[in-house]
C-alpha positions in Angstrom: 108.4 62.5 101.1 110.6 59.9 99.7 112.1 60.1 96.9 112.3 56.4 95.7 114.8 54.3 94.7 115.3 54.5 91.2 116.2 58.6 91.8 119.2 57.1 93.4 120.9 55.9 90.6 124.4 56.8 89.8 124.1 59.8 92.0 127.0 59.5 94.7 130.2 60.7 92.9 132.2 60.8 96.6 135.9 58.7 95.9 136.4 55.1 97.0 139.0 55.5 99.5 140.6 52.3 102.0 138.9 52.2 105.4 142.1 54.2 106.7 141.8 57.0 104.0 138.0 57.5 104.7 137.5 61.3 105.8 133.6 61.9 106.4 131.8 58.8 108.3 130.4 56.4 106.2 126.7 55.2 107.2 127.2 51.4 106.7 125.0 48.9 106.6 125.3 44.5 107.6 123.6 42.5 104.8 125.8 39.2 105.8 124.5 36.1 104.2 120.8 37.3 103.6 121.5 39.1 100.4 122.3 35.8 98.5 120.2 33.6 101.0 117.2 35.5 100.7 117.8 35.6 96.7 114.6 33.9 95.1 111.2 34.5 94.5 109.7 35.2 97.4 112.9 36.3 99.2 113.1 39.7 100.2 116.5 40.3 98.3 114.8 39.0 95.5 115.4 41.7 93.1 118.9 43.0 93.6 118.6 46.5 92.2 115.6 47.7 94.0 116.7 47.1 97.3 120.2 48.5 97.0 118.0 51.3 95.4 116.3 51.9 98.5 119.3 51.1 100.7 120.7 54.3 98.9 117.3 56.2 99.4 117.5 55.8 103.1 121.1 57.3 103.5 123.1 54.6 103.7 126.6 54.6 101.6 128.5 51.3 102.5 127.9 47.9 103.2 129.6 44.6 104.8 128.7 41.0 103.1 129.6 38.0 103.3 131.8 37.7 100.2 131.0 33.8 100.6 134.7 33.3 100.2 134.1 29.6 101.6 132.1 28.8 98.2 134.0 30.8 95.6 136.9 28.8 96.5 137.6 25.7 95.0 138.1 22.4 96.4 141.4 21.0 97.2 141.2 18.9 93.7 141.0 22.1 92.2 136.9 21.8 90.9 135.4 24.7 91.2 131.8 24.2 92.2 129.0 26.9 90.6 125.9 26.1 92.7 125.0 25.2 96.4 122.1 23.9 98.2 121.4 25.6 101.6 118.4 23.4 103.5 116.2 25.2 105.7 116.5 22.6 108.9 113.3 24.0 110.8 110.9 26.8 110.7 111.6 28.8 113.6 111.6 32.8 111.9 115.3 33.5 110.5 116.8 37.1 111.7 119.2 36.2 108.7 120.5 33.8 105.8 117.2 32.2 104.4 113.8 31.1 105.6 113.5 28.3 102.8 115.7 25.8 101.3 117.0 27.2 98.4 120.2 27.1 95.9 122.9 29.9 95.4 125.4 30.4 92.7 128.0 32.6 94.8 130.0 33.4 91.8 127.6 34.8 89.9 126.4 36.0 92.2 129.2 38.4 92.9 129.4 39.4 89.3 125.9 40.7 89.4 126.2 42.0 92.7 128.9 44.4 92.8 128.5 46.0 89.9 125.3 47.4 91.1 126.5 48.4 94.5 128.4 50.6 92.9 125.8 52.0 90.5 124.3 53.4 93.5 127.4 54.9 95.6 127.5 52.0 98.1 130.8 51.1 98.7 131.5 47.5 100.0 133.2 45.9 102.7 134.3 42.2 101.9 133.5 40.2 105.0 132.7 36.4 105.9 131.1 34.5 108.9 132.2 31.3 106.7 130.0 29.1 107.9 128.7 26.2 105.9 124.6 26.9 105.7 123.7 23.6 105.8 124.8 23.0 102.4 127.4 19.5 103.0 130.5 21.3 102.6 133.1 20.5 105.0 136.2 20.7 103.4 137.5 24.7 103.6 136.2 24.4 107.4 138.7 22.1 108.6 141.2 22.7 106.6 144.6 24.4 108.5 145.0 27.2 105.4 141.0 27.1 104.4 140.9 30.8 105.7 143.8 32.1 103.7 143.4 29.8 100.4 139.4 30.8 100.5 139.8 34.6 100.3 143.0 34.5 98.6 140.7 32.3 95.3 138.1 34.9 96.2 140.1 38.1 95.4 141.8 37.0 92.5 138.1 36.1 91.2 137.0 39.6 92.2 140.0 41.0 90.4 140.3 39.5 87.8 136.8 40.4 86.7 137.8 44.5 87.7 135.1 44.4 91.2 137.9 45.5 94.0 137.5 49.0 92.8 134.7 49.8 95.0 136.1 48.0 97.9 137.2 49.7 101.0 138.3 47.0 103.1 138.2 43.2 103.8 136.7 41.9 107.0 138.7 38.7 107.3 136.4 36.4 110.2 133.4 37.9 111.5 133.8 38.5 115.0 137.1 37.1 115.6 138.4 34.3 117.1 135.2 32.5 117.6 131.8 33.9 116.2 132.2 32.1 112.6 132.0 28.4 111.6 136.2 28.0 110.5 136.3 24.4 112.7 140.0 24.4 112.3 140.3 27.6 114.4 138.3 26.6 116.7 139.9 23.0 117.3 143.1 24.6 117.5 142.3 27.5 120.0 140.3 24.5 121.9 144.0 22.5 122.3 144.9 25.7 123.7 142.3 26.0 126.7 145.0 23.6 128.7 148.2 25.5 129.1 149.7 23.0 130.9 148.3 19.6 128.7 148.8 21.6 126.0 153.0 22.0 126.7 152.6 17.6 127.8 151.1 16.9 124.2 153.3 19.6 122.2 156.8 19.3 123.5 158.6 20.7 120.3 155.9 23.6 120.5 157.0 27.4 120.3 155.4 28.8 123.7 155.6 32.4 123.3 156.2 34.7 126.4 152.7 34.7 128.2 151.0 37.2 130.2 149.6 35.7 133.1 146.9 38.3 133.7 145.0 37.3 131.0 142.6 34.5 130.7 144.0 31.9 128.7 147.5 33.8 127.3 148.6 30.7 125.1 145.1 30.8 123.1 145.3 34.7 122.9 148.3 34.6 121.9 148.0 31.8 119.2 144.6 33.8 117.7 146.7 37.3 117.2 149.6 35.5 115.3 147.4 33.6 112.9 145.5 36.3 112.3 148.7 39.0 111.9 150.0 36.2 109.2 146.9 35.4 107.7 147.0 39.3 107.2 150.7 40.0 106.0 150.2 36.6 103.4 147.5 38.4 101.6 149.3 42.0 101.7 151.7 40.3 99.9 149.2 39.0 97.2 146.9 41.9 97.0 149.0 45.7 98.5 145.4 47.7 97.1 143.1 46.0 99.5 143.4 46.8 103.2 142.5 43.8 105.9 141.2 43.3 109.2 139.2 41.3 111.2 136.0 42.5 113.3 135.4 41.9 116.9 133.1 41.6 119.2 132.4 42.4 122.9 133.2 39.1 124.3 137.1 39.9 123.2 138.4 42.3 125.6 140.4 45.1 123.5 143.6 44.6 125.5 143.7 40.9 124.7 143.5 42.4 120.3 146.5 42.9 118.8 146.2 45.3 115.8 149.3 45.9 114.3 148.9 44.6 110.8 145.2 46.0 111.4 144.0 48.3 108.6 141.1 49.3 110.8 138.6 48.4 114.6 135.7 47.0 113.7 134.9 46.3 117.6 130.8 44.9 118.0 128.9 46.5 121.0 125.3 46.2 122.0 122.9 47.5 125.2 122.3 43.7 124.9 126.1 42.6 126.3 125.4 44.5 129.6 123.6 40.8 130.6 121.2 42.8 132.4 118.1 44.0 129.8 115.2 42.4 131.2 114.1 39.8 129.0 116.5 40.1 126.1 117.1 36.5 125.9 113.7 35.3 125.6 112.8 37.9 123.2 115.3 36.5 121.3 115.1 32.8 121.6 112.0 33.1 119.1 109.6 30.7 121.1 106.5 31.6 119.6 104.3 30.4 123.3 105.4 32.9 124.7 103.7 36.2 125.5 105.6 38.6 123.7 103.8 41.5 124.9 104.0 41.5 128.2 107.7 40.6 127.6 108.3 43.8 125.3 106.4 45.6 127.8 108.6 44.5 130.9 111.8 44.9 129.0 110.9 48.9 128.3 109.8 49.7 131.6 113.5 48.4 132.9 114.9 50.1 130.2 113.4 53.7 131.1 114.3 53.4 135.0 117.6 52.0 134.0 118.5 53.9 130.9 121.0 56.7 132.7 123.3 53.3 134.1 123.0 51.7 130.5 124.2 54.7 128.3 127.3 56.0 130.9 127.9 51.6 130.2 128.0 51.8 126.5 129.2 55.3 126.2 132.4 54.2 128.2 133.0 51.1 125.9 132.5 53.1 122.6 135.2 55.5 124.4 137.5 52.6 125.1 137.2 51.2 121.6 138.0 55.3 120.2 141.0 55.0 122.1 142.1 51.7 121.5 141.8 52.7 117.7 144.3 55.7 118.4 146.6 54.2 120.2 147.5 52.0 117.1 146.9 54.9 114.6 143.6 53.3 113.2 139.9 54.3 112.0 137.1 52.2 114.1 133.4 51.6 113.7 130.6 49.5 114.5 129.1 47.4 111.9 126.8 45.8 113.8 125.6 47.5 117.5 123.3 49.3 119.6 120.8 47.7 121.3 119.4 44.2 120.9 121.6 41.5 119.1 118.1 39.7 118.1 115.1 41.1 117.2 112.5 40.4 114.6 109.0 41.8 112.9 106.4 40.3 115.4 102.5 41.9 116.3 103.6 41.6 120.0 107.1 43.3 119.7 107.8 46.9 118.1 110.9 48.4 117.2 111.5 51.6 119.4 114.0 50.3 121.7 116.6 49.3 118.7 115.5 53.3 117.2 116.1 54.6 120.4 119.9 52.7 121.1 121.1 54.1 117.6 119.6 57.3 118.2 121.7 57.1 121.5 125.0 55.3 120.6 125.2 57.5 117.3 125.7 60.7 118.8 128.5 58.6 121.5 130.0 57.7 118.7 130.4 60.8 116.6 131.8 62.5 119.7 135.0 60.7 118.3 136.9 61.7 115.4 138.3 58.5 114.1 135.1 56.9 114.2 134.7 56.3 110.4 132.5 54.0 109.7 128.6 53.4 112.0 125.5 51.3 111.4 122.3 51.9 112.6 121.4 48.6 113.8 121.7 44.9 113.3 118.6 45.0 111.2 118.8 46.9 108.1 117.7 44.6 105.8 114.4 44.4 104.3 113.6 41.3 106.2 112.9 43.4 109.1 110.3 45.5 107.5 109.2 47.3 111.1 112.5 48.8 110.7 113.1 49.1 106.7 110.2 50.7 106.4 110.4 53.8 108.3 112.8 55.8 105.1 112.0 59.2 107.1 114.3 57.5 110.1 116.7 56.0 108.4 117.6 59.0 106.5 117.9 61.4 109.5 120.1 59.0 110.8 122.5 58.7 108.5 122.7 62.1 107.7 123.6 62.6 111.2 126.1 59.5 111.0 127.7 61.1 107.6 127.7 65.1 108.4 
C-alpha cells in the first residue's frame, strides 16, 4: 500500500554530492519545461509540493529541469523581465510544456521550486532545451554568447539566493548540438555543412585538423570547442557546480569530445532502431487514426522481434559505459527506453514503455559507472497511465538505487 506523499517529507538525509562523486545510482526523473508550463489551475503541476511529494513516494531521488535559463536572464539593455506569456498555438495533446496558453514567472518560480525539491530528498539537475515557447522572445536565441551570458545570470540568481546546494550538476543544451531552440548554434553549425564554401566565405578562418572519416569534421569539430569553452568560462565563474551537456542517439559517441565533461548523459531509446512497427504514427498524435489496431501491430512486432531489439540496445548502453570510462566519467540516461512519444490514450496502454525500462534497467546496472537512470520519458503526472501505477515505479527504482 502506498504510503502517500506527505510521509515523504524531509525523510532522505543521503549527501548531495556532484554527478562525478555520486556512489549509489540515483533514480532520476525528466520534468523539462512541464513543471512551470503545466503550473496553473488546471495543470497537473499545479500544486508544487504534492507532486514532488509523490515523485518521492514512487522512489525517485533526482530530477533534470529546465532551469529556464533563457528567461531568468536579462535582456541585453540589462531589464530583467519577471513574467512571460507562452500561447498554446493548436490543440493537438502536449507530451510536455503546456496544453493552454498561460503566463510564467521563471524567477519565482525557482525560488519556490527548489527549496521544496530539497525538502523531499530530490536532488536537481540544472538543464535547458532553451527554446522560446511561443512567448516573443528572440533575443538570447540568436545571440553569439546567449548560451553562456543566460546560464551564467542564472547561477548567480540561484546563488545568490543559497539554491545550488542541492545541485548535482548542470546540463548545459539538451541533447547537444542540435535538439534545443539556441538559433545561433544552429546557424553557425549550418555555415559549416559546406567544407569547402565554408573555407571560400571564411578565408581568415582557423580550420582545425579534420578527420575525414567523419561526416561533416569542420561542424564536429566547431560543436566540441564551443561547447569545451562554453564549459571552462563557467568553471571559472562557478568551481562548485560541475557541467556537461546531454546527448542523444543521433550524435555518434566517437564524434563527442568529453574532456571538460563532468559526466555522459548519452539519450537512447528502442525507438532509434527506425524499425518499431508503427512508432511514428503512434506518435504523430493524429487523432483519425485507429490507434488500436496500431498499438496492437506495434506489440506483436515487438514480441517476435524482441531478442534483435535488446542485444541492439544492450550493445549501445555497453558502448556508452565504455565511452564514459575511457574519459574517467559517471554516465546515465535521463531520458530512454523505449518510445520517445507516447501519451494517455483509450486506444493505447503503457506496457511496452514498462517493459523497455524493466529491460534497459537491468543493461544498465550491469555497469558500474552508470550513476544516474530514469525510467522513462514520461514520469510526469501528465501521463497518468504511467504516474499512476506507485507499486511500479517504486520497484523500479529500488532496483535502479540498490
Amino acid at each position: 500500500m502506498a504510503l502517500g506523499w506527505n510521509s515523504f517529507s524531509s525523510t532522505n538525509s543521503d549527501p548531495v554530492l556532484p554527478i562525478s562523486k555520486v556512489k549509489k545510482p540515483l533514480a532520476i526523473a525528466m520534468w523539462d519545461f512541464s513543471w512551470i508550463l503545466r503550473h496553473h489551475r488546471y495543470g497537473e503541476f499545479e500544486n508544487w509540493e504534492q507532486v514532488i511529494g509523490e515523485l518521492a513516494e514512487r522512489g525517485y531521488n533526482a530530477i533534470r529541469i529546465d532551469t529556464m535559463p533563457h528567461f531568468v536572464v536579462s535582456t541585453k539593455e540589462g531589464k530583467i523581465i519577471n513574467e512571460f506569456r507562452s500561447v498554446k498555438e493548436d490543440w493537438k495533446p502536449s507530451l510536455w510544456g503546456n496544453d493552454y496558453t498561460m503566463s510564467f514567472r521563471p524567477r519565482e518560480a525557482l525560488l519556490e521550486f527548489l527549496p521544496l525539491c530539497k525538502k523531499y530528498g530530490i536532488k536537481v539537475g540544472l538543464s535547458t532545451w532553451f527554446a522560446p515557447h511561443n512567448t516573443g522572445r528572440t533575443d538570447i536565441f540568436n545571440e553569439q554568447g546567449g548560451l553562456l551570458r543566460a546560464w551564467s545570470e542564472t547561477l548567480y540568481f540561484l546563488r545568490d539566493n543559497n539554491l545550488l546546494d542541492n545541485v548535482i550538476y548542470v546540463d548545459l543544451l539538451n541533447e547537444y548540438p542540435v535538439n534545443h531552440g539556441y538559433d545561433w548554434l544552429k546557424k553557425e553549425l549550418n555555415k559549416r555543412s559546406d567544407i569547402k564554401q565554408f573555407k571560400i566565405d571564411n578565408p581568415e578562418a582557423h580550420m582545425p585538423d579534420l578527420d575525414a572519416s567523419k561526416g561533416n569534421a569542420l561542424q564536429v569539430a566547431f560543436h566540441n570547442q564551443f561547447m569545451k569553452d562554453t564549459i571552462r568560462a563557467l568553471k571559472e565563474r562557478f568551481p562548485e557546480l560541475e557541467f556537461f551537456t546531454s546527448y542523444d542517439s543521433g550524435v555518434p559517441l566517437e564524434d563527442i569530445d568529453l574532456s571538460e565533461q563532468a559526466a555522459l548523459d548519452y539519450h537512447v531509446w528502442f525507438h532509434h532502431t527506425g524499425k518499431i512497427l508503427n512508432i511514428d504514427k503512434i506518435g504523430s498524435r493524429d487523432q483519425s487514426q485507429n490507434l488500436g489496431v496500431l498499438n496492437k501491430d506495434l506489440y506483436s512486432y515487438w514480441t517476435e522481434n524482441k531478442f534483435q531489439l535488446v542485444n541492439w540496445i544492450g550493445d549501445r548502453i555497453d558502448h556508452i559505459a565504455l565511452k564514459a570510462s575511457q574519459n574517467n566519467l559517471v554516465c546515465g540516461n535521463t531520458e530512454g527506453w523505449g518510445p520517445i512519444g507516447w501519451y494517455d490514450h483509450p486506444e493505447l496502454d503503457w506496457r511496452w514503455t514498462k517493459e523497455s525500462a524493466d529491460i534497459c534497467i537491468d543493461l544498465a546496472r550491469k555497469h558500474d559507472n552508470y550513476k544516474f537512470i530514469c525510467t522513462s520519458n514520461f514520469t510526469h503526472p501528465q501521463f497518468k497511465g504511467m504516474w499512476e501505477d506507485v507499486n511500479w515505479h517504486r520497484q523500479i527504482t529500488d532496483r535502479i538505487k540498490k
